[in-house]
Each structure stands twice: as C-alpha cells, then as structure tokens.
N, C-alpha and C positions, 0 to 999 in steps of 0.2 A: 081843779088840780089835774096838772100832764099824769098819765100813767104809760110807760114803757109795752111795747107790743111786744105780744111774747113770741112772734115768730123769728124774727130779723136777731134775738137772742138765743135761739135753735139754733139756726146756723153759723152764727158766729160760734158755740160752743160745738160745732160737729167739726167745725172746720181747724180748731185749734187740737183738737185730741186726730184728726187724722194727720195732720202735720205733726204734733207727738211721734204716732206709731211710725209715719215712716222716715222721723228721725231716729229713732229707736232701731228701728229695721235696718238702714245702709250698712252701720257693722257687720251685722253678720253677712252679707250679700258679700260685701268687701273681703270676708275671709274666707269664701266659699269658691269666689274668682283667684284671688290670690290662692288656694289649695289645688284648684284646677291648671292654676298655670306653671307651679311647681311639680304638679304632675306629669303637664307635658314636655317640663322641660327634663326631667329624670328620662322620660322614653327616648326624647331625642339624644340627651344624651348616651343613655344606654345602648342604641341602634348605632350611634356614631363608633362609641368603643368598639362594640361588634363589627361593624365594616372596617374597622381600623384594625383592630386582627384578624381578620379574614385577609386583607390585604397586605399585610405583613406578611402570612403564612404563604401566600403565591409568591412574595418577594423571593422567599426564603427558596421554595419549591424553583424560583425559576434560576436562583441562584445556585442551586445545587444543578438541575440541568446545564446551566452552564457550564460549569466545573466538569462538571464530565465530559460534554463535550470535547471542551479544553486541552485536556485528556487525550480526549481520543484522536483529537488532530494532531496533536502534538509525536502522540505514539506513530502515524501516517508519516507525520513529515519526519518521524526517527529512520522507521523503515524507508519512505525514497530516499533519505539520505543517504543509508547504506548502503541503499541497492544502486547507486550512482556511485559513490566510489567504492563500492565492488566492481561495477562496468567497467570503471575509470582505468582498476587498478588491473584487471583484468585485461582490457586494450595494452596495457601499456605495458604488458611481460608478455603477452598472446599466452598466457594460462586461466586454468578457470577458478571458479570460486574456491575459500580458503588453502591456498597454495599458500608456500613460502617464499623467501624472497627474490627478486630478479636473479638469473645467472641458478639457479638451481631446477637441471629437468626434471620432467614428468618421467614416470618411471612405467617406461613402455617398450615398443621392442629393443632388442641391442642395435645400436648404434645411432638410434633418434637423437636429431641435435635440436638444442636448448631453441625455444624459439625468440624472434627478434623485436626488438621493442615497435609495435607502428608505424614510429616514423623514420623508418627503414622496411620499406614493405616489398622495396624492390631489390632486396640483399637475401642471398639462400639462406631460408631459415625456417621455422617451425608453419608460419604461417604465411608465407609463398610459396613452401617447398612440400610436397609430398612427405608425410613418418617413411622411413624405410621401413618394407615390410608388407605394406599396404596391397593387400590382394588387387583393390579394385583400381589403381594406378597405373596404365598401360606407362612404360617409357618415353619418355619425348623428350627428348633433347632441344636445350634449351635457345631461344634464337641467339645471334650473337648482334653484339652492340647497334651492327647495320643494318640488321633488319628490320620492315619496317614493324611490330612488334614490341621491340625496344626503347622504341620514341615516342614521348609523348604519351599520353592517355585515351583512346581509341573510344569511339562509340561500344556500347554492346556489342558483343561479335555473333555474327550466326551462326547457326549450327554446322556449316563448313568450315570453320575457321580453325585456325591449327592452334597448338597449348601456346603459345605464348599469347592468345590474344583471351583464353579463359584465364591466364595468369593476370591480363588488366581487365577482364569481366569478376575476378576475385576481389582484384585491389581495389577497385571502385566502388565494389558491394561493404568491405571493409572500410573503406574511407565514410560512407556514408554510416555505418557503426559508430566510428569514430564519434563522428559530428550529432550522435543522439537522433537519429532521423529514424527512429527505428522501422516504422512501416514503410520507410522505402527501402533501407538494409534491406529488411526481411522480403520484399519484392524482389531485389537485385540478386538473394542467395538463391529463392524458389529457382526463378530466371536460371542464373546461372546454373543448377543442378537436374532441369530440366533440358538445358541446352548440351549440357556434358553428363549426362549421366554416369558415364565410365571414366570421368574426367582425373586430374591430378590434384583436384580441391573440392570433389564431393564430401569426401568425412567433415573436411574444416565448415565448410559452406552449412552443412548442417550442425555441425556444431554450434557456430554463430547464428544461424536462425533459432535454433532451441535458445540462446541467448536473449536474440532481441523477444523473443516471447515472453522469456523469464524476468526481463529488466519493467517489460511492462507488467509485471503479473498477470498474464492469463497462464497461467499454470499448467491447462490441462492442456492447450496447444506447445509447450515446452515439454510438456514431460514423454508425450507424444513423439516428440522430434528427438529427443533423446535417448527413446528408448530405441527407434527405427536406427539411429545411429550405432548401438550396441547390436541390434539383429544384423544390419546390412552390412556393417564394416566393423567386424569382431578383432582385426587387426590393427585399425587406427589405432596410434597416440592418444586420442583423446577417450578411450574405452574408460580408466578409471575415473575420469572429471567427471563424463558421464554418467558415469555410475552413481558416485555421490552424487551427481544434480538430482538424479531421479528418487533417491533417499530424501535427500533434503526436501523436496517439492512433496511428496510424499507426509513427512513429517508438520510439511507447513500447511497441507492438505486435509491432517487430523488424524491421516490414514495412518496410525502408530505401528500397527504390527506391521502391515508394508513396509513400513519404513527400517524397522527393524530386521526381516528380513532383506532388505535391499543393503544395508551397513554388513549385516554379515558375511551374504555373498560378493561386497566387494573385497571387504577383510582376507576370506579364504581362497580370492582370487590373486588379488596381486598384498598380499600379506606384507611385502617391504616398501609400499609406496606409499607417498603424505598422505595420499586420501584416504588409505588404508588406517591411518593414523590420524587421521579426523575423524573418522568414520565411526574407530572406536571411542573415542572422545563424545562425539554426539550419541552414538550408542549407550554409555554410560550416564548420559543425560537424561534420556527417555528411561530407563531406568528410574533414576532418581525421581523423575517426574513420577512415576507410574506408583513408587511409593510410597510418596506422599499423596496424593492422592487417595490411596487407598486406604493409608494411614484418616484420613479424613472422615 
C-alpha cells in the first residue's frame, strides 16, 4: 500500500497559508499608500494656495506702487505744463508770472510804457526799451534806421560796442528765450550783463535769467537772481514781479514764513499793484493752509 510523504505536504501547506496572509495583507498596504499620497497631495496643494497668495499680495503691493507713481508723474507733467505756459504767456506780454491780461501795465515808476509782445522786439517797448526811471540806465540815443546797428542781427558785440548793438545782444538772448533753449538764454543774458554792466537792459537781462532758472526749476539759482535784481536795480519796472517771484519760490521752497513775509513787504510796498493783489491772495492761502494743518 502507497503512503503519502509527509514532507512535500508541509510545504504545500506553508505555501498556501503564506499566499493567504499576503493576500490578506495588500489591503491594508493599499490604503496606507493611497493615505500617503493624499497627504502629499493636501501639502502641495496647501503650498500652491500659499504661493498663490503671496503672489497676489505682490501683485497688489506693485499695483499700488504704480498708482502712485502715476500720480506722481502725472502731478510733474501738471506742473511743466504750467510752467510752459506760464513762460509762453509771459513771453508773449514781456510780464511776469500771474499778471493780468495783455495791454494792462505793471505798476511801476510814472510813466513806464506797457511792454511789447516778442514778436515785436525791435518796437520801443517794455522789453527793448529801458522803465523810465532806471538809475542804472546811462542815455543813449537810439541808432537811426542807417546805421549799421539797425540791420540785420549782429554777432555778440563786444565790450566797445555802442547801445544799439547791446539792444541785438538783448534781442538775441531773448529770441533764444523764446525758442525754450534756456541754458543758452541764460548764457547770452549772463554774457550780455557782464559785457554792459551799466547797460540799457541789465534789470531785464536779469530779470529773464531769474526766468530761465525758474522755468527749469532750480529755484535757488532764480530766487538769487531775483533778489540781486531788487538790491541792484530798486528802480526797475520789474521790482514788484520780482518780488512775488521770490515769495512764490519761497513758498514752493516750503520756506512759509519767508514767504509770508516776502507777500507782505510787497503788499506794503506797492499796495495798488496786481502783484500786490496776488500776493494777498496767496497770502491768504498759506493761511488757510497753516490752519488746517494745525486743525490736524
């Protein structure tokens, strides 16, 4: 009689119970992977939203830099605008800033005539002609049509040249005004006020240099020439424009009490003239400023 070996029945029975356990077993492994990788996918996502607002909030942060920016250019190009036709408007009545309108003079010695629009530079007027009055103005009569003078527009003249050739060293330094060329303006007025010092167009000449400084904003080179113009030539025509410039420069400068002092003593100087009457206007404003402000 066969009888069955009990080993080759060992292993067949170890081998079916270990197949058992690790079919029993892959479940859980299965859910233990699958819990890991919903793990990892919460973190990534959770890091994704995180950089997703963090990059928003720069958006935002750069979008607001902008804006202000914006702003601020915008405020720049308000101001050149104004201060271009303020130039514009100023060229083209030979008066300086917040005047009234063409055909109305400056309120300066008796008998100062209105000055002439630019493009008549070579017509007796405010700004060819000497203010009557003017200390520092030797007489010189004027050349006549023949002379050579008269003709044409001449190089720079030198320091022997007689008035009518500082009268086309003015109009030259003027015409280049005109034209926005300020640092060469402002060249041609030094030039000429150096060449004529006692000349017929020193006050204007510095008047217009305080200009082209003021047009570009440097401030402190305008309010300078402005004020030399008030010490050196107390009798120019242009003593009250002056005056307000150096208030207003003053004011735009932050320097408020100066400024307010500067509005006063033009006020209690020539008290019937427009600038007189801007002056207190802006005057009244720094006020207002100061209290709210304080109000604050």
């Amino acid at each position: 009689m066969n009888h069955a070996h009990p080993v080759p029945l060992l292993l067949t029975a170890l081998l079916a119970s270990t197949l058992i356990g690790a079919a029993a077993a892959d479940p859980l492994l299965e859910d233990r992977v699958a819990r890991i990788e919903r793990i990892m996918d919460n973190q990534s996502a959770s890091g994704l939203t995180l950089q997703m607002q963090q990059l928003q909030q720069e958006v935002q942060e750069l979008r607001g830099l902008a804006e202000t920016q914006k702003f601020e250019i915008q405020k720049l190009q308000r101001q050149l605008r104004d201060q271009y036709l303020d130039i514009d408007s100023r060229l083209g009545t030979g008066k300086g800033l917040d005047t009234p309108a063409v055909g109305t003079p400056a309120v300066g010695p008796a008998g100062a005539a209105p000055p002439p629009r630019p493009g008549a530079l070579d017509l007796s007027g405010k700004d060819l002609k000497p203010p009557v009055g003017s200390e520092t103005a030797a007489p010189v009569t004027a050349p006549s049509p023949s002379s050579p003078g008269a003709v044409g527009i001449p190089s720079l003249p030198s320091p022997e040249t007689t008035g009518g050739n500082e009268r086309d060293a003015y109009r030259d330094a003027f015409e280049l005004l005109k034209q926005r060329k300020y640092p060469d303006a402002a060249a041609a007025f030094t030039d000429l006020m150096a060449r004529f010092p006692q000349g017929q167009y020193t006050d204007q000449a510095r008047y217009w240099l305080a200009e082209t400084y003021y047009v570009q904003r440097n401030y402190p080179a305008a309010l300078a020439e402005f004020d030399r113009l008030v010490q050196l030539n107390p009798t120019s025509a242009r003593i009250p424009e002056a005056m307000l410039k150096i208030a207003n420069i003053q004011s735009e400068l932050d320097a408020r009490e100066q400024a307010r002092a500067a509005y006063r003593l033009l006020i209690a100087k020539y008290p019937n003239s427009t600038e007189a009457r801007l002056a207190q206007t802006r005057l009244q404003k720094l006020g207002a400023e100061r209290t709210g402000t304080e109000q604050k």
